[in-house]
N, C-alpha and C positions, 0 to 999 in steps of 0.2 A: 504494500500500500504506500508506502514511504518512497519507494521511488517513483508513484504514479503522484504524487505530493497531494494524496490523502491524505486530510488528516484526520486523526483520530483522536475521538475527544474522550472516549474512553476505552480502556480496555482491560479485563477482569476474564481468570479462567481456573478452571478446576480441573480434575481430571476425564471431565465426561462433556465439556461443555466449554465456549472462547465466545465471550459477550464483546462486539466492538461496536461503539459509536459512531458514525459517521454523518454529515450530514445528506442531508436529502438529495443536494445538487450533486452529491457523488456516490449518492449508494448505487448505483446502478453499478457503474466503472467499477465498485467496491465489491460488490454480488458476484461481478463474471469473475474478478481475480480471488475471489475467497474460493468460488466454488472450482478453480482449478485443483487447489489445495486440499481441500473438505469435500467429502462426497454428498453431506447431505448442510444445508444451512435454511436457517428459518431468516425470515426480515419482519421486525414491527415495526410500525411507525410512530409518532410520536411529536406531536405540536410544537414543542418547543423543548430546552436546554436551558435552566435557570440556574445562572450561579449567584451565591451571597457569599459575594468578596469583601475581605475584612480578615476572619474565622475560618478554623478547620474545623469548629468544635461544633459539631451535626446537632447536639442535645439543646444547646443554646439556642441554634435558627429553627429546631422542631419546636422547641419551649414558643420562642417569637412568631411562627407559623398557626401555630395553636389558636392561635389568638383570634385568626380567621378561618372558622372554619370550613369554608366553602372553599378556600386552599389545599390545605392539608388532605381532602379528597380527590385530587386531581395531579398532586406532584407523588412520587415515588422516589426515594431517594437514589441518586446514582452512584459516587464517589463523593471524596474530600480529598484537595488538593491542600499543597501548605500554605496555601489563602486562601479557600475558598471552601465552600460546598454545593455541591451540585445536584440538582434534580430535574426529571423530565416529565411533563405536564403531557397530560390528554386531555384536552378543550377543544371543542370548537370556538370557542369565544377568547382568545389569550387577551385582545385587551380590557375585557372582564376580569380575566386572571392578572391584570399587570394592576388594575385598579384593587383590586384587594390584596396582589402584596405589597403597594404603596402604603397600606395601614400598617404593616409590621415596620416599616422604615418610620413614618411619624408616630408609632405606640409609643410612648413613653412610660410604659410601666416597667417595672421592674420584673426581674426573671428569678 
């Protein structure tokens, strides 16, 4: 994928299973080179890639998520980076979803 300058915004595997992220405008190019490799691969899709840069600390932006809950049923956590934590949304609606995680940015309560 790296030499097709894919990039990959995640990537996690075990011994039965290799989860990679890519975006939309390259899954396809990403599909024919995986499946030369891999005899069988699934594709899902997926609205959006939300990270809350700042934090690694998942428990702190679940705690700040919580807060709306009409969020936390649509994001799925994906990784943490060493600034960041990531999650991918399924919405039809993401500027619905951008409007209620602007409330976790202006909450001011305490966690």
């Amino acid at each position: 994928l790296d030499n097709k300058n894919i990039t990959c915004w995640s990537i996690k595997s075990n011994p039965s299973s290799v989860d990679i992220v890519v975006s939309q405008q390259q899954s396809a190019l990403a599909q024919n080179i995986i499946s030369k490799f891999f005899p069988v691969s699934n594709t899902t899709n997926h609205s959006c890639l939300i990270s809350f840069i700042g934090t690694n600390d998942k428990n702190l932006v679940d705690k700040k998520i919580a807060y709306v809950s009409e969020v936390s049923t649509k994001m799925s956590y994906l990784n943490c980076t060493e600034l960041s934590v990531q999650y991918i949304a399924d919405t039809l609606d993401i500027k619905k979803l951008m409007e209620n995680l602007s409330q976790v940015v202006v909450n001011k309560k305490p966690v």
